[in-house]
C-alpha positions as CSV (number, residue, x, y, z in Angstrom):
1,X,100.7,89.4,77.5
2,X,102.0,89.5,74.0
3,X,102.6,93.3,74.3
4,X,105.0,91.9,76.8
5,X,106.9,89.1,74.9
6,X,107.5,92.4,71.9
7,X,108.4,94.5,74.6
8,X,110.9,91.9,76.4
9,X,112.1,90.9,72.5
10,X,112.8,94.5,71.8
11,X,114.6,95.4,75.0
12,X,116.9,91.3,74.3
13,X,117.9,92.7,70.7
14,X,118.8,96.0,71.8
15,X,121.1,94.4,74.6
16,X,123.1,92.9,72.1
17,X,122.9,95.5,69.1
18,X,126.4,94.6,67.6
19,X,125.4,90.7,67.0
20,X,121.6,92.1,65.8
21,X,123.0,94.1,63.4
22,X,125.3,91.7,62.0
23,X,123.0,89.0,62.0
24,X,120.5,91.3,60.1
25,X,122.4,91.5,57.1
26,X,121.5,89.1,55.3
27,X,118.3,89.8,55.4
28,X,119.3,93.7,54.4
29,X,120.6,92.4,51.3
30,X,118.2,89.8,50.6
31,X,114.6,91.9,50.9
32,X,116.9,95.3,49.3
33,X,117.5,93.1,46.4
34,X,114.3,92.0,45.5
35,X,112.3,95.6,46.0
36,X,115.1,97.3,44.3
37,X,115.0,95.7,41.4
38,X,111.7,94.0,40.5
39,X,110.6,98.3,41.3
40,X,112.9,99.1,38.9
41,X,112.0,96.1,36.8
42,X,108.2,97.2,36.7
43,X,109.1,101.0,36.1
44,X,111.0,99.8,32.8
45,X,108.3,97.7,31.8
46,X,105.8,100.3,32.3
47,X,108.1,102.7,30.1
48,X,108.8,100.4,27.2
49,X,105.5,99.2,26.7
50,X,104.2,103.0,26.8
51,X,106.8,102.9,24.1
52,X,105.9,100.5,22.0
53,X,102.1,102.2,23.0
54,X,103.1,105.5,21.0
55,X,103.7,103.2,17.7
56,X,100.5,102.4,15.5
57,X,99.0,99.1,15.8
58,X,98.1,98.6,12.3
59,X,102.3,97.9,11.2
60,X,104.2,94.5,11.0
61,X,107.3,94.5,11.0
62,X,109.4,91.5,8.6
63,X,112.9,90.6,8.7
64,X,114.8,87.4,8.1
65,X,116.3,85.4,11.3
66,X,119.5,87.7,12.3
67,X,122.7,86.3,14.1
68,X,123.1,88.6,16.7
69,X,122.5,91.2,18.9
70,X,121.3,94.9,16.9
71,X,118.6,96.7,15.2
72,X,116.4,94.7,13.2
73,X,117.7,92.8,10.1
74,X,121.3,94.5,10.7
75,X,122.5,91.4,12.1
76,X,120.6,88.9,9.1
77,X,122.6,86.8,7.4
78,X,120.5,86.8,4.3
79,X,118.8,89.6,3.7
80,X,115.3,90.5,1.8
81,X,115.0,91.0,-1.6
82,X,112.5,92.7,-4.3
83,X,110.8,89.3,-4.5
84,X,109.9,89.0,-0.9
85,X,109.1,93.0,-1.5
86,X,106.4,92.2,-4.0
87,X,104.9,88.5,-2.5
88,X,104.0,91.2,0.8
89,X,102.6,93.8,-1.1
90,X,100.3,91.0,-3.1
91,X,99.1,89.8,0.4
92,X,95.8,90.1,1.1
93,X,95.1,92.6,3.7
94,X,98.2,94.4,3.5
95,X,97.8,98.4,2.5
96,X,101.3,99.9,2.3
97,X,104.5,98.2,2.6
98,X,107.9,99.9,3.2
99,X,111.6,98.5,2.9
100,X,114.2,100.0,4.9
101,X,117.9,99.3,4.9
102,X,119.8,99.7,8.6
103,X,123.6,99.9,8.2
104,X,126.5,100.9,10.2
105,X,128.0,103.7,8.8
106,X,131.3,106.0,9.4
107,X,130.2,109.8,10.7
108,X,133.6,112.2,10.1
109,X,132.9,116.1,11.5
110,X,135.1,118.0,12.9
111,X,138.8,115.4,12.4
112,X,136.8,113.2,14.7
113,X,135.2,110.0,13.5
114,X,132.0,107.9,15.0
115,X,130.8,104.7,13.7
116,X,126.8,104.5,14.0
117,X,123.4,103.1,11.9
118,X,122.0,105.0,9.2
119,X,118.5,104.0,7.7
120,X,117.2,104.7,4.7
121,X,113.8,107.0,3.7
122,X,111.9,106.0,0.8
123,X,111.4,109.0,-2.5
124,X,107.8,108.3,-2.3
125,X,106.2,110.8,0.3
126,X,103.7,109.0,1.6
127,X,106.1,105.8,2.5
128,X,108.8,108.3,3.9
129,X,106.1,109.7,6.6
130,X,104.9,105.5,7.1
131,X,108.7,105.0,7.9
132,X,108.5,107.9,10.2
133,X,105.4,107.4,11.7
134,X,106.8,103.6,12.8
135,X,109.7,105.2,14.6
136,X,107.8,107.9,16.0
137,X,110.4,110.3,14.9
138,X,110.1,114.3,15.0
139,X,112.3,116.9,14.6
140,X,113.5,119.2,17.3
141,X,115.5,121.8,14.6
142,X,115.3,121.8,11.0
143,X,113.0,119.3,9.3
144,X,113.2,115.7,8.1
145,X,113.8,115.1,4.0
146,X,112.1,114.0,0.9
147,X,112.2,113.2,-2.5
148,X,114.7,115.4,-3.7
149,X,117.0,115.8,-0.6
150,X,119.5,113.6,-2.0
151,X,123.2,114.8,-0.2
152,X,120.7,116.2,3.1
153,X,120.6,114.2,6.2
154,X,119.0,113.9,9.5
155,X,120.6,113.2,12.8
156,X,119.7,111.6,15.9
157,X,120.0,113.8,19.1
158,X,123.0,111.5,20.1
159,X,125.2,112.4,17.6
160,X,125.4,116.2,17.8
161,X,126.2,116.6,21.1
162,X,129.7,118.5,21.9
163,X,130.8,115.4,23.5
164,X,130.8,113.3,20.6
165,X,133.0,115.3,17.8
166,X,134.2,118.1,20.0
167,X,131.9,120.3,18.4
168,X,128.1,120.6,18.4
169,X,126.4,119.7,15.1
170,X,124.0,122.1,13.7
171,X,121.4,122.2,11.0
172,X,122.8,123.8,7.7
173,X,126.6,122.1,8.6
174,X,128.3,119.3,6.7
175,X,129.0,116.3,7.8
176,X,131.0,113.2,5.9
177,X,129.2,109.7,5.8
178,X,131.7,106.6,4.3
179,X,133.7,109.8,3.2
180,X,131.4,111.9,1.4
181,X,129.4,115.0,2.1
182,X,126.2,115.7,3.2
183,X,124.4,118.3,4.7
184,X,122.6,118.1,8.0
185,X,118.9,119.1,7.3
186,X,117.7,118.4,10.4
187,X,118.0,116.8,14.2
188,X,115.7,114.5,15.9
189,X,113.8,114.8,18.9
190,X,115.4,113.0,22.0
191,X,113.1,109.7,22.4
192,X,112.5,107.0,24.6
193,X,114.1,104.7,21.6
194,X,117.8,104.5,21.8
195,X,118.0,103.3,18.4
196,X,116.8,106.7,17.2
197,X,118.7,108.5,19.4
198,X,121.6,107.4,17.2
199,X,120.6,107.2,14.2
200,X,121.3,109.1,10.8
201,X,118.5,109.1,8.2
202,X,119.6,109.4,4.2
203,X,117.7,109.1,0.8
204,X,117.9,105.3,-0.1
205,X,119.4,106.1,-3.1
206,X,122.4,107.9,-0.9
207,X,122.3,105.1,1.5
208,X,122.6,102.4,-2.0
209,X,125.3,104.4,-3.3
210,X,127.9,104.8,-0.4
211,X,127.6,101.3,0.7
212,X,126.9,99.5,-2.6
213,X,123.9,98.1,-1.7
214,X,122.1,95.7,-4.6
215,X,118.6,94.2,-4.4
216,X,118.3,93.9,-0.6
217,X,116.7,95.2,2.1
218,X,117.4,94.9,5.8
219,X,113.5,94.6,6.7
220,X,110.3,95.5,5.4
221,X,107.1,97.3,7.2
222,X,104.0,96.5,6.2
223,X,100.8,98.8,6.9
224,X,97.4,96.2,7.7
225,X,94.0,97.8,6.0
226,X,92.4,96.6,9.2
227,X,94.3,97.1,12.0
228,X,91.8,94.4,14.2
229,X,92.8,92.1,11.3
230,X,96.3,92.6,12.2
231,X,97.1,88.9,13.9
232,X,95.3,87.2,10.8
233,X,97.1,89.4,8.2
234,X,100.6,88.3,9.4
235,X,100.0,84.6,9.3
236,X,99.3,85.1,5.5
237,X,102.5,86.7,5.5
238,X,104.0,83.9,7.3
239,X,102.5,81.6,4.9
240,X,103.0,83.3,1.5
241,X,106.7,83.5,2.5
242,X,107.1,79.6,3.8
243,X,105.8,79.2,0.2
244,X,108.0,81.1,-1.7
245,X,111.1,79.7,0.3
246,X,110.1,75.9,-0.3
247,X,109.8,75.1,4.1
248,X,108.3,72.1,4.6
249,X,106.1,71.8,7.8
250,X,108.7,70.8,9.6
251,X,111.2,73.6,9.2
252,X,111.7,76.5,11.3
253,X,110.8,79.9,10.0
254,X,114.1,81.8,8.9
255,X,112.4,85.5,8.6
256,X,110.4,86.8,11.7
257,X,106.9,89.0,11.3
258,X,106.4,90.8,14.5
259,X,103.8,93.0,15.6
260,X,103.9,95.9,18.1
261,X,102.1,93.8,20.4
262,X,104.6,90.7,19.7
263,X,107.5,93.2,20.6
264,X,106.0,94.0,23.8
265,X,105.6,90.4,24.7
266,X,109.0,90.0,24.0
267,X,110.6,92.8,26.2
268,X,108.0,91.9,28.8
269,X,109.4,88.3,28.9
270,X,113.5,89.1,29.2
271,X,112.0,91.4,32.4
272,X,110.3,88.8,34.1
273,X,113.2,86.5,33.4
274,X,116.2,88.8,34.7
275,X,113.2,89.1,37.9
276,X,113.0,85.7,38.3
277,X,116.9,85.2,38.7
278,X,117.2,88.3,40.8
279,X,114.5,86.8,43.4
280,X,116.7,83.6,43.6
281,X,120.1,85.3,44.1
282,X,117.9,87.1,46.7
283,X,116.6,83.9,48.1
284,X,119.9,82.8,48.4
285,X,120.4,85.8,50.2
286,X,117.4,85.3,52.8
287,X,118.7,81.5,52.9
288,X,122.1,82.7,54.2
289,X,120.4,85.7,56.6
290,X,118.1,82.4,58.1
291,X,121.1,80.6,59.2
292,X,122.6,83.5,60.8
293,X,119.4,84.3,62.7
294,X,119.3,80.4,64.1
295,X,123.0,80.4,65.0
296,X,122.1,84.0,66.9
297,X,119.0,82.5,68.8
298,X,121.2,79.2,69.2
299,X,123.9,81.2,70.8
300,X,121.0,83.0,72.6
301,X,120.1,80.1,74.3
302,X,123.0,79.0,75.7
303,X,123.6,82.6,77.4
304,X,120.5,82.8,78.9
305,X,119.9,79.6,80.2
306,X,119.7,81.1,83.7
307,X,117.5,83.8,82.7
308,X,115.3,80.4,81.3
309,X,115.6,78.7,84.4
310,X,114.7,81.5,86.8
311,X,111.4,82.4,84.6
312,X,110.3,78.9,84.4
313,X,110.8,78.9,88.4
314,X,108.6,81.6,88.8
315,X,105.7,80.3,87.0
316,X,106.7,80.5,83.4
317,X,105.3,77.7,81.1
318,X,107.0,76.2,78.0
319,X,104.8,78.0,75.9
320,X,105.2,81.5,77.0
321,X,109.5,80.5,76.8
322,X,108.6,79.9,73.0
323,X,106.4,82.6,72.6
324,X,109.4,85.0,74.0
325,X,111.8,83.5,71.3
326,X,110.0,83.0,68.5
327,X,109.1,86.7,69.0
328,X,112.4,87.5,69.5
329,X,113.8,85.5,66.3
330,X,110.7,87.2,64.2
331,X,111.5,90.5,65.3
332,X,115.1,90.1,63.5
333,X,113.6,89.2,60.5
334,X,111.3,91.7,61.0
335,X,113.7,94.9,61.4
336,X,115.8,93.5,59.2
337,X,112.9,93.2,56.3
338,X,111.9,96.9,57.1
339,X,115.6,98.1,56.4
340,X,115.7,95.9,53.7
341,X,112.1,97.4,52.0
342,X,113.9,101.0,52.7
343,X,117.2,100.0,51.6
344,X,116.0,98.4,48.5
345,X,113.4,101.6,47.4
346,X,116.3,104.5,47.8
347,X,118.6,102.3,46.0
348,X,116.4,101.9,42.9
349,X,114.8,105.9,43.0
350,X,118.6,106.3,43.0
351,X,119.5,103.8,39.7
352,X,116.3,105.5,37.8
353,X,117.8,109.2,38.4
354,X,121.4,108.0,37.9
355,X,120.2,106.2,34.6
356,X,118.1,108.6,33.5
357,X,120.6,111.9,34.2
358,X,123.2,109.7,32.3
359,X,120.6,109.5,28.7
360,X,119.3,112.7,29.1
361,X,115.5,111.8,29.5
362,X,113.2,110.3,31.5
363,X,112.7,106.8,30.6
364,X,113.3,104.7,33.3
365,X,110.4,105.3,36.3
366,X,110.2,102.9,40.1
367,X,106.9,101.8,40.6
368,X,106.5,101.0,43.9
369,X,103.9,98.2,44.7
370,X,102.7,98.5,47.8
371,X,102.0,94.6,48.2
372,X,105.4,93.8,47.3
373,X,106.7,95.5,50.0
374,X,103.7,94.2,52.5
375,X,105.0,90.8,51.4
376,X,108.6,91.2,51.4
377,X,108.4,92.7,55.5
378,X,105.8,90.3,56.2
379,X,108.3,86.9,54.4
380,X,111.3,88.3,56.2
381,X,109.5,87.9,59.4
382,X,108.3,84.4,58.5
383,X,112.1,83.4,58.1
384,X,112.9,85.0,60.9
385,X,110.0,82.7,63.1
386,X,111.1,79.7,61.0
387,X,114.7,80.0,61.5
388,X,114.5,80.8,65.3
389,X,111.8,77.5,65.6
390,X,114.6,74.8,66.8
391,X,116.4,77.1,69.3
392,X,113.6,78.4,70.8
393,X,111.7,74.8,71.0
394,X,114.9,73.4,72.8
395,X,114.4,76.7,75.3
396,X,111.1,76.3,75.8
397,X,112.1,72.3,77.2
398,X,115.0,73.4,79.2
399,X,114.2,72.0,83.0
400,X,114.4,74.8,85.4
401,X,117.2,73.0,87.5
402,X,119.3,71.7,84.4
403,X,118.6,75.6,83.1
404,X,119.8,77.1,86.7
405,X,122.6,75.1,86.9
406,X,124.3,75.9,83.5
């Protein structure tokens, strides 16, 4: 019997394919929506924490409240000084500490000019490879610099492509920063971190020199003895610096120290966020492709009240007049969820290749989860039953001679 109510529901849609179509689309659109980008939304998760998993878990990193949107502690107001250098390194805990300056510099090469960050590396060997290790960085040509490479530089993959100065930067060529010379030691690996992409590593001395930079630094990394101790060496921080500053327990912090962990917390929370919206625009969506499935069933009802009348005269009951459009009804929902699921998981294979032809690397991955798409099919065919409810209730009470005579 049921095999027969699909089977009649099938052959009813397919009678009037124009109107099915059309009232399908909301439902396209909807269910594409949501798979498309909560996929893609998973992918970049997954990519950015495996990220932030390449980074050692035994770092903090410590900047003062910024203003803005950029790299840490470019956009701080106030900035950190040789005081707050020393009050970290006298924490308890703390092993190795690092400050880096992050400033936007001018790049000239070539009679072409590009404005980027430059960072800073440290004379002191061991805290130039801690500042590398923290950024992950590695050189595809030449090799990164040391005490001693004063006027030498390193570039991020970004800034020696062709595209960028008309003319491909090499290791052993000379390129002006704030209009003076340096020579390009080496180029970085491309990385998952767009930040490094485009950056351009000096001494600190270099960096001090063709900015005029005092007693400040931009942010500070600090290396834990014990990396499990991690969580309880960076509320000393936080305390020791609350000190110094004179806050009172009710003022907010103005510095931030984050831990890799912390940093993934944080990306993982704008994600579900932007997810969040995207599912209501979405349900707005389904809302919109609900009403257009009650108005076709509605409409539905009307033109077949003969059709009504002549079953019920046969034998038909109520219920199996429901059954036939409440199948009917779900079955829209229920194509149009399927197109939806297929729609939505081309379109974001599509975004992840697009996006990641477009940086060169592959960052951005779909991850498709199998219950989300189980559940998306299986909710558009629940609005689809729900929205086709009243119409096919007020069908199922027709009388068979009101129903014959209309």
């Amino acid at each position: 019997m049921i095999q027969d109510y699909f089977r009649l529901g099938f052959n009813n849609l397919r009678r009037r394919k124009l109107r099915s179509w059309l009232t399908m689309i909301g439902i396209f659109i909807g269910i594409a929506a949501v798979v498309s980008l909560i996929s893609l939304g998973q992918g970049l998760q997954t990519a950015v924490t495996a990220q932030f998993a390449t980074l050692s878990t035994d770092k903090l990193t410590i900047q003062n409240a910024g203003t803005g949107m950029g790299p840490p502690g470019s956009t701080a107001v106030e900035k950190l000084n040789d005081d707050d250098l020393k009050l970290i390194e006298n924490t308890v805990g703390v092993e190795l500490v690092i400050p880096r300056l992050l400033r936007m510099v001018k790049l000239e090469y070539n009679n072409a000019a590009k404005f980027t960050f430059a960072t800073s590396v440290l004379e002191d060997k061991e805290k130039a490879d801690l500042g590398y290790d923290a950024l992950a960085i590695k050189t595809k040509e030449g090799r990164l610099i040391y005490s001693g490479d004063s006027g030498k530089v390193v570039l991020g993959q970004d800034l020696v492509k062709k595209s960028v100065f008309d003319k491909e930067v090499k290791v052993g060529k000379t390129i002006k920063i704030q209009g003076q010379e340096f020579e390009v030691a080496g180029i970085l690996k491309k990385s998952g971190n767009f930040q490094v992409n485009g950056i351009v590593l000096l001494m600190e001395e270099d960096l001090k020199n063709i900015l005029e930079i005092g007693d400040e630094w931009d942010l500070i990394v600090a290396q834990v003895e014990e990396p499990k101790e991690i969580k309880e060496v960076a509320e000393k921080i936080k305390r020791n610096l609350r000190r110094d500053r004179d806050l009172g327990e009710d003022d907010d912090d103005d510095f931030s120290v984050e831990t890799p962990l912390e940093a993934v917390g944080a990306v993982t929370d704008i994600i579900n966020s932007v997810n969040i919206v995207v599912v209501g625009i979405a349900l707005i969506s389904l809302i919109v492709g609900g009403i257009g499935i009650a108005n076709t069933m509605y409409t539905s009802v009307i033109e077949r009240k003969k059709e009504i009348g002549t079953m019920k005269a046969i034998g038909a009951k109520n219920s199996d007049v429901l059954s036939i459009f409440l199948i009917e009804s779900g079955l829209l929902g229920l194509v149009g969820g399927i197109i939806g699921v297929l729609i939505g998981v081309g379109l974001s294979f599509g975004a992840a290749s697009a996006a990641n032809s477009a940086l060169g690397i592959r960052i951005i991955s779909v991850e498709v989860n199998f219950l989300l798409i189980i559940s998306a099919i299986l909710f558009s065919f629940l609005i689809g039953i729900f929205a086709g409810l009243i119409p096919s209730v007020q069908a199922s009470k027709l009388r068979p001679v009101d129903a014959l005579r209309g």
